[in-house]
DRENTI-48718 format. One line per 8 residues: number of its first residue (from 1); their letters; for each residue x negated, y, z of N, C-alpha, C. Coordinates in nm, 4 decimals, decimal comma. Each point is the difference from the previous one (the first is absolute). Layout:
REM residues N
NUM> A> X:Y:Z:X:Y:Z:X:Y:Z; ...
END
This chain:
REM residues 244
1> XXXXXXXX> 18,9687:3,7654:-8,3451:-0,1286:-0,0667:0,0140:-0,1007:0,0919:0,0682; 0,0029:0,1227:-0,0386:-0,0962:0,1186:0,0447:0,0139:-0,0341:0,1411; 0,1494:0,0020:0,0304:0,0459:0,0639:0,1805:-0,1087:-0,1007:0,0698; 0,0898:-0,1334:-0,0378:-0,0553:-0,1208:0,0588:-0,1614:0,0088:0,0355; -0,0720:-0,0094:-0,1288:-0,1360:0,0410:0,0166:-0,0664:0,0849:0,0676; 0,0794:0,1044:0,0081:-0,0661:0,0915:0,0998:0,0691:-0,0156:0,1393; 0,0984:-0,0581:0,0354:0,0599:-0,0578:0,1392:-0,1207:-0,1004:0,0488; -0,0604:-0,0799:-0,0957:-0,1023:-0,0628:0,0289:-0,1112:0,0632:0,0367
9> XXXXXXXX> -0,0818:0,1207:-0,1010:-0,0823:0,0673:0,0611:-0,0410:0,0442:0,1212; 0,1356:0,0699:0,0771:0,0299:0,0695:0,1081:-0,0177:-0,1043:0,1289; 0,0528:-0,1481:-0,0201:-0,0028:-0,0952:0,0292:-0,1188:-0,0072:0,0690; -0,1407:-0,0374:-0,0983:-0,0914:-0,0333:-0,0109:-0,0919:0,1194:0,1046; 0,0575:0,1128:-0,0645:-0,0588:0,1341:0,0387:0,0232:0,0160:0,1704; 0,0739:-0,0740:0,0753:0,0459:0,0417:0,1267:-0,0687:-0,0849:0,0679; -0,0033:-0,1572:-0,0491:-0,1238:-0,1397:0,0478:-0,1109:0,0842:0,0054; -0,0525:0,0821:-0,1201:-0,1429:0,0496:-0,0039:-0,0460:0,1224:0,1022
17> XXXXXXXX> 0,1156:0,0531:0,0240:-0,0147:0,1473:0,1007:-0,0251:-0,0652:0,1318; 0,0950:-0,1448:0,0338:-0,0199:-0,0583:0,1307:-0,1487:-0,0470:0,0461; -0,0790:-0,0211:-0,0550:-0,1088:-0,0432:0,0068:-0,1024:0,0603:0,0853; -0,0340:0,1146:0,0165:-0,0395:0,1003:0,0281:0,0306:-0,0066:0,1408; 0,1469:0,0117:0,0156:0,0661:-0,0052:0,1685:-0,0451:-0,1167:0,0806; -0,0613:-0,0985:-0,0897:-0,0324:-0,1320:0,1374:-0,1245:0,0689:0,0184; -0,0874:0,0599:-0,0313:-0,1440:0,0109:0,0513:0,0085:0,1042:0,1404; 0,1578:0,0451:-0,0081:0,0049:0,0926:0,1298:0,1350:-0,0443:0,0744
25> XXXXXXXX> 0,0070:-0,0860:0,0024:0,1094:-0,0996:0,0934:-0,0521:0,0078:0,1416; -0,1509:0,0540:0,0493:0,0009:-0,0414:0,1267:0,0783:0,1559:0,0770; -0,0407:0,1284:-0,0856:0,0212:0,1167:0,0138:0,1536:0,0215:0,0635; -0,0097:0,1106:0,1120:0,1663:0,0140:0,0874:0,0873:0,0795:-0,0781; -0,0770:0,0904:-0,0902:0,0312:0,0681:-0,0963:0,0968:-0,0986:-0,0891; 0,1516:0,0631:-0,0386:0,0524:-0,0723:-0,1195:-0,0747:0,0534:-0,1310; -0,0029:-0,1061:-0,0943:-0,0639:0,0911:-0,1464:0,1161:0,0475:-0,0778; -0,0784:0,0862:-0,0925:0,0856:0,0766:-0,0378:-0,0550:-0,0243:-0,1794
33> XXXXXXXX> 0,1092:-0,0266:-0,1056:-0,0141:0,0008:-0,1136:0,0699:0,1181:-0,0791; -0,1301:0,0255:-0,0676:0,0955:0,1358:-0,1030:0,0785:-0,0482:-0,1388; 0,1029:0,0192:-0,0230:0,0846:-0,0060:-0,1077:0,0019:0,0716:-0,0773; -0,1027:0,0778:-0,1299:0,0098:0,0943:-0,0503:0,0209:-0,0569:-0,1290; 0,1549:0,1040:-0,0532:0,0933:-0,0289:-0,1114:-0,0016:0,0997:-0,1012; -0,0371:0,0209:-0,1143:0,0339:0,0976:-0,1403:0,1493:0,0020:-0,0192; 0,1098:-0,0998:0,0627:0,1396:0,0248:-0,0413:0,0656:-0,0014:0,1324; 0,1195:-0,0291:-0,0101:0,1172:0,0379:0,1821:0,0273:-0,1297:0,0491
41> XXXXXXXX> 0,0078:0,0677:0,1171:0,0787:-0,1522:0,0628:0,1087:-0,0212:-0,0572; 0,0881:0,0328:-0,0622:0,1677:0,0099:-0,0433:-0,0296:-0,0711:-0,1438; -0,1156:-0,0003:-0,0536:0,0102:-0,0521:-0,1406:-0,1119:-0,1195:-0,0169; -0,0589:-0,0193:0,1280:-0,0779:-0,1672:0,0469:0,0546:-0,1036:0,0989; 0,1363:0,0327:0,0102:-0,0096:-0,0574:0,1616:-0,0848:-0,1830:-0,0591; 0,0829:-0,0585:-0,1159:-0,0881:-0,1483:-0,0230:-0,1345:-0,0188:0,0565; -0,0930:0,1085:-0,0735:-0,1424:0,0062:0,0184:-0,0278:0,0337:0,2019; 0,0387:0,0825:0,0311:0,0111:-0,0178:0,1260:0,0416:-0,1359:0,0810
49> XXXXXXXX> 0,0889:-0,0571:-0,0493:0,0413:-0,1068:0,0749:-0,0896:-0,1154:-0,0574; -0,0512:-0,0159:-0,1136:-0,0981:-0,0904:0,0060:-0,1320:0,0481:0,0716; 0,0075:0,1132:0,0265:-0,1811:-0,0080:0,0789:0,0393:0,0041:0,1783; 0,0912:0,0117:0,0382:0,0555:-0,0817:0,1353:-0,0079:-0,1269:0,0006; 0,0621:-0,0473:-0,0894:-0,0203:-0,1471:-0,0737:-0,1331:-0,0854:0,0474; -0,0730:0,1023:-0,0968:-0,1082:-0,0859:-0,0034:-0,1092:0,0380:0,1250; 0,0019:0,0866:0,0624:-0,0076:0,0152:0,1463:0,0406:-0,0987:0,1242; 0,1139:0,0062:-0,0254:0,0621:-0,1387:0,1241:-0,0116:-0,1048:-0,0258
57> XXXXXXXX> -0,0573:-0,0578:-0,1627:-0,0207:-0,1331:0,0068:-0,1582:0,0024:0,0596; -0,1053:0,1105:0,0194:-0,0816:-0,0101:0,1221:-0,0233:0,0532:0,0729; 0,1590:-0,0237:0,0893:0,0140:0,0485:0,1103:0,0236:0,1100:0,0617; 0,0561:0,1142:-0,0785:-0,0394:0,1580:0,0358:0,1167:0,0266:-0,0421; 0,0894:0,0836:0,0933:0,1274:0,0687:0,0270:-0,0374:0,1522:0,0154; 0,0440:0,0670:-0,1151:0,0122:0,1209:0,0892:0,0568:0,0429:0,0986; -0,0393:0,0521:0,1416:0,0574:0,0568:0,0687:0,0079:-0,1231:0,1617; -0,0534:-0,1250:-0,0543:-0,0097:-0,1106:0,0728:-0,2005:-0,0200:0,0275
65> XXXXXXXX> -0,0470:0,0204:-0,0601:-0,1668:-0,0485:0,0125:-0,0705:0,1099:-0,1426; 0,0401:0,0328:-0,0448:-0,0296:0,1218:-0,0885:0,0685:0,1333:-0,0607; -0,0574:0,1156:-0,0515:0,0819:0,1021:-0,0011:-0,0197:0,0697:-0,1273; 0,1346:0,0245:-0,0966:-0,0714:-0,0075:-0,1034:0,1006:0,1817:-0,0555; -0,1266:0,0372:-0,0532:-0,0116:0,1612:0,0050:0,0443:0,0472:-0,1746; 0,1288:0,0044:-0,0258:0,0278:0,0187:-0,1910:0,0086:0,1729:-0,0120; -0,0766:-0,0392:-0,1062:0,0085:0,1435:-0,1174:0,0169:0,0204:-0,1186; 0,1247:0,0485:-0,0168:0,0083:-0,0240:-0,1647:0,0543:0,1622:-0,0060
73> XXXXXXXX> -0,0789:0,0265:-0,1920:-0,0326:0,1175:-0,0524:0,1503:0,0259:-0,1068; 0,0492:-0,1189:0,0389:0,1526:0,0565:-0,0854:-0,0539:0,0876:-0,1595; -0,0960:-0,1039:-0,0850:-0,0725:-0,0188:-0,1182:-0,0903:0,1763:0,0161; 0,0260:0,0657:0,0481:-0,1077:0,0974:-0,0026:-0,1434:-0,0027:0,0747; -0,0672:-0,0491:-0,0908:-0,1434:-0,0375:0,0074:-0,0973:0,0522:0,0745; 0,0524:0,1479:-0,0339:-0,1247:0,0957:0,0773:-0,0221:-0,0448:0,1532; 0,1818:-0,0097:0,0295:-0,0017:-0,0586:0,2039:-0,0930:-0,0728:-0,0240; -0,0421:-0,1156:-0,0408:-0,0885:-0,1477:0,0375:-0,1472:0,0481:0,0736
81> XXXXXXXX> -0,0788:0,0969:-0,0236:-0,0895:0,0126:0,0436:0,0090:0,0260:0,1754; 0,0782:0,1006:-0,0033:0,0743:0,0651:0,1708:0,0044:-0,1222:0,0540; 0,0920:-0,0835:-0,0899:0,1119:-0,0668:0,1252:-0,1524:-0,1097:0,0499; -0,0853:-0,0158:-0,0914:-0,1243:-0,1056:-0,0010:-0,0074:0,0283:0,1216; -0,0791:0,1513:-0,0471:-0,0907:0,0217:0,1333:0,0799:-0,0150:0,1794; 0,0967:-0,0025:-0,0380:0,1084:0,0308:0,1307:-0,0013:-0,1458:0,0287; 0,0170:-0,0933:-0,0377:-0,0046:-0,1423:0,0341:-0,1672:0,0136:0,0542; -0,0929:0,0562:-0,0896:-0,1482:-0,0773:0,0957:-0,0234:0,1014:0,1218
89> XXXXXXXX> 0,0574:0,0918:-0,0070:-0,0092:0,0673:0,1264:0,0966:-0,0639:0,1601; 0,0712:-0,0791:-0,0428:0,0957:-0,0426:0,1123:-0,1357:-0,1196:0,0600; -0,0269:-0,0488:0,0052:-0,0451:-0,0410:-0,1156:0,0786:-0,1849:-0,0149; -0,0109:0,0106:-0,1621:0,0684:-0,1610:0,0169:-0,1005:-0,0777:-0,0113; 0,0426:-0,1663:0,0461:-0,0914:-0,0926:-0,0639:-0,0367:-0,0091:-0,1076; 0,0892:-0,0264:-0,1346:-0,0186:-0,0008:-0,1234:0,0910:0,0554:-0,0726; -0,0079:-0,0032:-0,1258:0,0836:0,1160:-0,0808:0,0809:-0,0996:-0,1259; 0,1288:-0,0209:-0,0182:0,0619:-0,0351:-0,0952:0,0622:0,0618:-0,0886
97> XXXXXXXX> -0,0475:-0,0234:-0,1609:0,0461:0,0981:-0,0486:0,1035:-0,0541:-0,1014; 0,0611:0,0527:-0,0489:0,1473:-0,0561:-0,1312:-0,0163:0,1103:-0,1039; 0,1140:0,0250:-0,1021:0,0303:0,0538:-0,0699:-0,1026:0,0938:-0,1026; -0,0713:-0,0904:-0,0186:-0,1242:-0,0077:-0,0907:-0,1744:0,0381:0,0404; -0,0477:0,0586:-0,1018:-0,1292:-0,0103:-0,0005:-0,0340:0,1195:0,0788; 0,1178:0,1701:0,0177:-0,0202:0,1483:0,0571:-0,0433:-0,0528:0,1640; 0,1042:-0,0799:0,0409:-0,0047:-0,0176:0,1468:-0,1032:-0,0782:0,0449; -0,0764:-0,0854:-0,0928:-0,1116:-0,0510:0,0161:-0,1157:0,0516:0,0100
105> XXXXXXXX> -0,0247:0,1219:-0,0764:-0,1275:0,0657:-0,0176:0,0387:0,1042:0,0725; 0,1134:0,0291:0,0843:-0,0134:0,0962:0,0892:-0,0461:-0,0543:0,1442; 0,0616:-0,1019:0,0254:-0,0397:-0,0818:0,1341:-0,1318:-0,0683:-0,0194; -0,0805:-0,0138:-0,1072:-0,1479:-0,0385:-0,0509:-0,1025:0,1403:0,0252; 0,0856:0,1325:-0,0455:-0,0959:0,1281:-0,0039:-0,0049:0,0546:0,1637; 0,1246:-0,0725:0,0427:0,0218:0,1010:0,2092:-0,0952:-0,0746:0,0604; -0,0625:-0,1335:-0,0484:-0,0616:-0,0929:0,1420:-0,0810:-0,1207:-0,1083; -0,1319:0,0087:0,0771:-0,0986:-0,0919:-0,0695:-0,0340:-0,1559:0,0909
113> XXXXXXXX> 0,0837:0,0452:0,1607:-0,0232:-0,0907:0,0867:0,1428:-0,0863:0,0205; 0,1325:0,0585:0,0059:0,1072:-0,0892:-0,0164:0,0301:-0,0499:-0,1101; -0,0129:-0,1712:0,0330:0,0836:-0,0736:-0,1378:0,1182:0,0644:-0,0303; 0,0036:-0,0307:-0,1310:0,0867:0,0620:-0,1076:0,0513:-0,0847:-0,0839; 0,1537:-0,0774:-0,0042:0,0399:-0,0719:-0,0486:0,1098:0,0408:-0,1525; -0,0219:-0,0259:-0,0939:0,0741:0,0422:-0,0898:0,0486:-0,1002:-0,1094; 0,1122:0,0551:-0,0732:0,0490:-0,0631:-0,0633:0,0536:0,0651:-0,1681; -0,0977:-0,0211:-0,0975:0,0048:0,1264:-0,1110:0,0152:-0,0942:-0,1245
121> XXXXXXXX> 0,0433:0,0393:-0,0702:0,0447:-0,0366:-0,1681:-0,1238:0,0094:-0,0846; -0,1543:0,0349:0,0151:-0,1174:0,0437:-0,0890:-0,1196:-0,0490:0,0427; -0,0912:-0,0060:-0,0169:-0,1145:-0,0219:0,0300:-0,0759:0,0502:0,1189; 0,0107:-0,0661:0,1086:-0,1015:0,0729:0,1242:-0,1345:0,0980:-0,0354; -0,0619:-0,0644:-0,0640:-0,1563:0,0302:-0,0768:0,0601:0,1036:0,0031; 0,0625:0,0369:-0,1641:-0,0051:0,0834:-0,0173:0,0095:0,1390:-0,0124; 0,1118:0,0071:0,1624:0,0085:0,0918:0,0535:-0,1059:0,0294:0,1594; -0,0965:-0,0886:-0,0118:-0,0352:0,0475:0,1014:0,0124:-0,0727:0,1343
129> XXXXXXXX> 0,0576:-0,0429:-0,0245:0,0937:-0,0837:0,1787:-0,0876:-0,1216:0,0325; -0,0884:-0,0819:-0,0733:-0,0555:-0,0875:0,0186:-0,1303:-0,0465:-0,0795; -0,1003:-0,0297:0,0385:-0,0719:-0,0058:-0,0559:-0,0433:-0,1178:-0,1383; 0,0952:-0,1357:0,0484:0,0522:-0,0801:-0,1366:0,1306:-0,0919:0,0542; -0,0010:-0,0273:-0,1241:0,1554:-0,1284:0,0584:0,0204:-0,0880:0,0979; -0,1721:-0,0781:0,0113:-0,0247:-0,1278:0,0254:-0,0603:0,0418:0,1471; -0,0617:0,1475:0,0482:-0,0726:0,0568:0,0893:0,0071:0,1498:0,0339; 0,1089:-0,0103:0,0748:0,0590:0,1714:-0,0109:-0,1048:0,0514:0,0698
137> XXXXXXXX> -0,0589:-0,0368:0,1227:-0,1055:0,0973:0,0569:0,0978:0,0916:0,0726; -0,0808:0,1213:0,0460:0,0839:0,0881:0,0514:0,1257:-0,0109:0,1156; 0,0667:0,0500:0,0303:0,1203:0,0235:0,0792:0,1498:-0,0530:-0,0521; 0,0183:0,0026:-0,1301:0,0873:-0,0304:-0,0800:0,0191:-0,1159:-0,0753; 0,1009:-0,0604:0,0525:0,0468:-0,1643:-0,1181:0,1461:0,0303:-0,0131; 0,0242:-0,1022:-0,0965:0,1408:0,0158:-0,0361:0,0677:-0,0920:-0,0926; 0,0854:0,0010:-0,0717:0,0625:-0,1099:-0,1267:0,0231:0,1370:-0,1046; -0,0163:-0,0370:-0,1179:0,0246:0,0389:-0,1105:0,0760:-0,1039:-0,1110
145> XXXXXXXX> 0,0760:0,0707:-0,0146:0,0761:-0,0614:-0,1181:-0,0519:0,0212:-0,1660; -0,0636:0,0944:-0,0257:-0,0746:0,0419:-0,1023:0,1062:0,0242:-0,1402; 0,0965:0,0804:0,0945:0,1078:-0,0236:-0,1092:-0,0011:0,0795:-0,1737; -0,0988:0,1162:0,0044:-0,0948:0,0221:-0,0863:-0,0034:-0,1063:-0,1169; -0,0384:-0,0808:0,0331:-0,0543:-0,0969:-0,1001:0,1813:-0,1248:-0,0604; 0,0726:0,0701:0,1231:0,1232:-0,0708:-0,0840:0,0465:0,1143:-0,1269; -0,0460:0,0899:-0,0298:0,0895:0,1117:-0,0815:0,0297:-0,0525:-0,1529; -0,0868:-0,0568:-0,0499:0,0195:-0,0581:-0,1120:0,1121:-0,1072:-0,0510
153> XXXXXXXX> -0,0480:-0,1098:0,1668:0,1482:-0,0589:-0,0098:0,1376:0,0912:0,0279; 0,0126:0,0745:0,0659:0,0914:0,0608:0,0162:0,0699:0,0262:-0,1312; -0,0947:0,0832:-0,1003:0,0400:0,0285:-0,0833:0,0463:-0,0784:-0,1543; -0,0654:-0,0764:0,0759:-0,0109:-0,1328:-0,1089:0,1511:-0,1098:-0,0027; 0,0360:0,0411:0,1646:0,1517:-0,1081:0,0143:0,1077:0,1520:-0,0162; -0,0427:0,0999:-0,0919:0,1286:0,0942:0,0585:0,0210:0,0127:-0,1496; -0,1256:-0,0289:-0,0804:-0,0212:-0,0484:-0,1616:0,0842:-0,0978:-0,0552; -0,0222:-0,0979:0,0585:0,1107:-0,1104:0,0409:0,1597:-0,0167:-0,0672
161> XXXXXXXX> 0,0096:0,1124:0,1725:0,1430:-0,0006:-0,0056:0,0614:0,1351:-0,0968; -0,0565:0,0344:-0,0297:0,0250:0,1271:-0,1167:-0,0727:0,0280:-0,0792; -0,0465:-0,0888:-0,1046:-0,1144:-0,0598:-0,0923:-0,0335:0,1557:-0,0837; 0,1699:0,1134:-0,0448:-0,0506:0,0535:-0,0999:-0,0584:0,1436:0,0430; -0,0739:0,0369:0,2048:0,0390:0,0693:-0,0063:-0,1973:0,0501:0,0029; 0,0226:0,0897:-0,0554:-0,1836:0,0198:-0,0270:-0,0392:0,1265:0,0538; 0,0838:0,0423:0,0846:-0,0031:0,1507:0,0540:0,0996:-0,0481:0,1514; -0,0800:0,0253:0,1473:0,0126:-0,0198:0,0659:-0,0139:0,0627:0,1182
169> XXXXXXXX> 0,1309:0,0746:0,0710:-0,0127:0,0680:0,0873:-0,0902:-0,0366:0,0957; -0,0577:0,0955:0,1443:-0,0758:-0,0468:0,0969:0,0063:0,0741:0,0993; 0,0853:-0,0057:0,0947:0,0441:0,0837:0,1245:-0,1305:-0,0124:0,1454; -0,0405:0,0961:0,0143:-0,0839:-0,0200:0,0823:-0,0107:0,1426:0,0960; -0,0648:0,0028:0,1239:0,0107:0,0939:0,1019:-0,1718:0,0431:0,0000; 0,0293:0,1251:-0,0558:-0,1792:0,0571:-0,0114:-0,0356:0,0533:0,1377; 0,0419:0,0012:0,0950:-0,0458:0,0400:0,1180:-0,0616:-0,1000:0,0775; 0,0090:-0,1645:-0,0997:-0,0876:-0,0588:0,0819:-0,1340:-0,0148:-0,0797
177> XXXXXXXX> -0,0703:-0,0181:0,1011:-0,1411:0,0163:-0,0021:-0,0849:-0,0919:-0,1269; 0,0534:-0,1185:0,0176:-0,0224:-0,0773:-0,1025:0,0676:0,0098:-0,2163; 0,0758:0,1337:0,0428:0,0946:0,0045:-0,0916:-0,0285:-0,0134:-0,1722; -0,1670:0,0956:0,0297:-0,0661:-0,0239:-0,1449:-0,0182:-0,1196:-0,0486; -0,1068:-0,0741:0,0817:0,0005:-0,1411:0,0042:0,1026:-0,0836:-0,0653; 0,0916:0,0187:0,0538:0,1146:-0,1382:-0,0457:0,0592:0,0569:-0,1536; 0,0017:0,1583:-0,0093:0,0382:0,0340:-0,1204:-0,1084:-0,0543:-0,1237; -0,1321:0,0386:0,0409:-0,0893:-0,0226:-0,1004:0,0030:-0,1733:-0,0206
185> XXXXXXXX> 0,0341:-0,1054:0,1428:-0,0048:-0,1233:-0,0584:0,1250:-0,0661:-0,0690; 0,0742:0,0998:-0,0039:0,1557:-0,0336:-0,0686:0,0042:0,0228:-0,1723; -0,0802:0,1224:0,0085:-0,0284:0,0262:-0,1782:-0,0857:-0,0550:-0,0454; -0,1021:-0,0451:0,0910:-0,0975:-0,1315:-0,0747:0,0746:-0,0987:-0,0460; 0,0690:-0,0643:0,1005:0,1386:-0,0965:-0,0306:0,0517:-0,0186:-0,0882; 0,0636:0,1269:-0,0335:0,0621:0,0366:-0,0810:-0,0500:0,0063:-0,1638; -0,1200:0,0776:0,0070:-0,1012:0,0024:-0,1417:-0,0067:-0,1817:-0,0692; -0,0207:-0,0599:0,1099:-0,0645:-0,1215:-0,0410:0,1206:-0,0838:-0,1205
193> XXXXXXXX> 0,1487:0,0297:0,0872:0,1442:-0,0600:-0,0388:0,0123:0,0929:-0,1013; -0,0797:0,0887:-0,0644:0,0410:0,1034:-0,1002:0,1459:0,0482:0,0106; 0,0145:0,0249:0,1235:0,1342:0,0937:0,1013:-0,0485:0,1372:0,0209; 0,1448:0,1109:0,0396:-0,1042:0,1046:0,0274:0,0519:-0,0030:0,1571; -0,0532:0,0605:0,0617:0,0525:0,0373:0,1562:0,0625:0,1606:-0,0462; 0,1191:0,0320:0,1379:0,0326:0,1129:-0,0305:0,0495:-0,0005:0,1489; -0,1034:0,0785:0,0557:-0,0122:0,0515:0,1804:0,1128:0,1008:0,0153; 0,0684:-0,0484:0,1256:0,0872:0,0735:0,0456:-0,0116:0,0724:0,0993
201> XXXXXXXX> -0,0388:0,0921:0,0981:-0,0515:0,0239:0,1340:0,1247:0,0612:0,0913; 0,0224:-0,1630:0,1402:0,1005:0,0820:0,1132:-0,0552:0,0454:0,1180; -0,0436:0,1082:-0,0124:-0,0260:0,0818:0,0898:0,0676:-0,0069:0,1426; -0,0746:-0,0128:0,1153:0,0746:-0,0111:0,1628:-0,0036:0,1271:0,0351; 0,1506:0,0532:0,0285:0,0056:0,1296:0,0934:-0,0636:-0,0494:0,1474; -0,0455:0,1125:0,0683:-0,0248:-0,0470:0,0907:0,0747:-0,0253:0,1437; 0,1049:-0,0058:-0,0534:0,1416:-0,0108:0,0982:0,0432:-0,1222:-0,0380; -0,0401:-0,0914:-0,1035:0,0731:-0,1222:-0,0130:-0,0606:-0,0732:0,0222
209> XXXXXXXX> 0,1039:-0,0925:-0,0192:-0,0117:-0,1342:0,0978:-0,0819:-0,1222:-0,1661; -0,0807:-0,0713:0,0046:-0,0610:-0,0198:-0,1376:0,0842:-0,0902:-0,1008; 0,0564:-0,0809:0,0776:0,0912:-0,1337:-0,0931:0,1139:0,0744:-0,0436; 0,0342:0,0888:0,0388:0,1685:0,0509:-0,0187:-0,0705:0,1196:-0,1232; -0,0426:0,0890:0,0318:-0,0803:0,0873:-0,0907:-0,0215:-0,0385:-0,1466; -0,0812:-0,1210:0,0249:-0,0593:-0,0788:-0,1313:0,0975:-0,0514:-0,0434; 0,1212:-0,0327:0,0560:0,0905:-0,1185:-0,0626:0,0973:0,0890:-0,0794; 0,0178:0,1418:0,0624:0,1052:0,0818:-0,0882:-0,1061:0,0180:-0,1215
217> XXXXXXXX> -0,1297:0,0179:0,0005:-0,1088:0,0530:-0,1110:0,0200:-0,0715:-0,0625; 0,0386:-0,1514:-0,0298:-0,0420:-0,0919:-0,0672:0,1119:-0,0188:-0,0812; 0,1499:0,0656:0,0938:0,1230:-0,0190:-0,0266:0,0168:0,1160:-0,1426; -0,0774:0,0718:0,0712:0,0400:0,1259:-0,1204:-0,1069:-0,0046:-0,1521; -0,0909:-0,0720:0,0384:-0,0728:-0,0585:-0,1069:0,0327:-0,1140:-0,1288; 0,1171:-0,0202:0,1073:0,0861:-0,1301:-0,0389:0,1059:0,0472:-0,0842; 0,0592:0,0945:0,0332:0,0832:0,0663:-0,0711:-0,0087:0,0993:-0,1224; -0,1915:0,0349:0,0327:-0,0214:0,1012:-0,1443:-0,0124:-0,1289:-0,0711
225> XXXXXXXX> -0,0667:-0,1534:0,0696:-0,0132:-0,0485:-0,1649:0,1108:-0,0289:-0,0577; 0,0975:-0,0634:0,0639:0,1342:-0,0386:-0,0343:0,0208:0,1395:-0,1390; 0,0074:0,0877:0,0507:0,0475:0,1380:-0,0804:-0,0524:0,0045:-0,1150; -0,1593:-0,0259:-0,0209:-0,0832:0,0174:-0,1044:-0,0049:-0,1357:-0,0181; 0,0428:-0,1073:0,0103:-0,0710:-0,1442:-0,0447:-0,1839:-0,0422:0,0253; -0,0156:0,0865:0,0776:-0,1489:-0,0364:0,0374:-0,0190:-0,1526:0,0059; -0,0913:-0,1142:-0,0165:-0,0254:-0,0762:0,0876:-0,0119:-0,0242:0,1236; 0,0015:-0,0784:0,0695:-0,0240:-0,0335:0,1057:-0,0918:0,0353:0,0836
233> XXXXXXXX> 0,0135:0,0717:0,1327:-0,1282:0,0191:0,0964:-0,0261:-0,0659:0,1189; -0,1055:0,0046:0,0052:-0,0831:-0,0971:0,1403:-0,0398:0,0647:0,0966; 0,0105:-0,0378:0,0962:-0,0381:0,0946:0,1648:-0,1980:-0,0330:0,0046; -0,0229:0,0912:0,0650:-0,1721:-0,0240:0,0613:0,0689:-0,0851:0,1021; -0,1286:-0,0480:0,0391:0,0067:-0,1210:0,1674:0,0078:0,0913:0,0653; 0,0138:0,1228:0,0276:-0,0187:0,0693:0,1501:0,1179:0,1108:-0,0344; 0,0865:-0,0312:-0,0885:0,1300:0,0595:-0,0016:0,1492:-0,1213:0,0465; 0,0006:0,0088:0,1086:0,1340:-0,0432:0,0265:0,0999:0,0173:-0,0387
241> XXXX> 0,0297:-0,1006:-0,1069:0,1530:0,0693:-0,0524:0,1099:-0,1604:-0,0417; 0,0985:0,0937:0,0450:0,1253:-0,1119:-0,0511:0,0793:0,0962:-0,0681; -0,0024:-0,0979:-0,1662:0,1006:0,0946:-0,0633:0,1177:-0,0846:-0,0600; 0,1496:0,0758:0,0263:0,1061:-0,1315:-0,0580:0,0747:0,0820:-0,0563
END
């Protein structure tokens, strides 16, 4: 359901980047869109192929009538600011961003004059990126999923399916930016279900690749609980993981 939803986002997110390019359709110049990514091409191609997607349904081919410029930080965060500024220096038309809220407020902090299209799991406000929901103002719009505010359910259908378990792992990647955040709204969550949370942290070398990384983390998390009978643990939204 997640994928889907966010196949949609990206969707949406590529219609919204196009917009921008008709006001300079008369120009001999091809335009140029920045693609700036917090994860790899090797572990989005979906999300990539829906924002082509949603590009050619108005009208825009890369490499045919537009030119489109990707950067991805292969989950190490710190790149996002560089690679920003390196897109507004070429300079592009507008800036698309994915793989959460880091790549947003880096392509928001490089340029106050190129639109800035994003697509984040939290509250625009309240990081800054827009000035309200209904009236972003500024340089920056985007879709939010506000997935924040699903944590309760989350925890509430994982209650569910394993009614007795009142202590609950929580695998999450502290190198992202948002990381406190989702921890502190997970143990609220959690307090309310009189559950406890019990944080796990998978750390990204900076040689790996993020889905494969996280998925052995989650694997081996999987295996201390098995060992100890832990309950059950839950991924953050901005940890990619498949565990079987």
């Amino acid at each position: 359901m997640f994928d889907k939803r966010r196949r949609e986002f990206i969707t949406l997110l590529g219609m919204a980047a196009a917009s921008p390019l008709a006001a300079r359709a008369q120009q001999p110049a091809m335009p140029v869109i920045g693609y700036l990514s917090a994860r790899s091409r090797e572990d989005t191609p979906h999300l990539i192929a829906a924002f082509q997607r949603g590009l050619a349904e108005s009208d825009y081919v890369d490499g045919r009538n537009v030119t489109i410029e990707y950067r991805f930080a292969l989950g190490q965060y710190d790149k996002l600011p560089a690679m920003a500024n390196e897109l507004v220096r070429l300079p592009v038309t507008v800036i698309a961003t994915t793989g959460g809220e880091p790549s947003a407020l880096a392509a928001k902090a490089a340029t106050s004059s190129i639109p800035v299209v994003f697509a984040i799991g939290s509250d625009p406000v309240k990081h800054g990126l827009t000035a309200s929901i209904n009236r972003p103002g500024g340089n920056a719009t985007g879709i939010t999923s506000l997935t924040n505010e699903m944590e309760p359910k989350r925890l509430g259908l994982l209650r569910e399916v394993v009614p007795h378990a009142h202590t609950i792992g929580f695998l999450l990647n502290p190198s992202f930016t948002q990381a406190e955040s989702q921890l502190a709204d997970m143990q609220q969550a959690a307090r309310a279900m009189n559950s406890k949370l019990s944080p796990n942290s998978a750390f990204l070398p900076s040689s790996s690749e993020p889905t494969r990384f996280l998925t052995r983390a989650a694997k081996s998390s999987l295996r201390w609980r098995r060992a100890t009978q832990c309950p059950p643990f839950i991924t953050s939204g901005n940890t990619p993981t498949t565990v079987a």
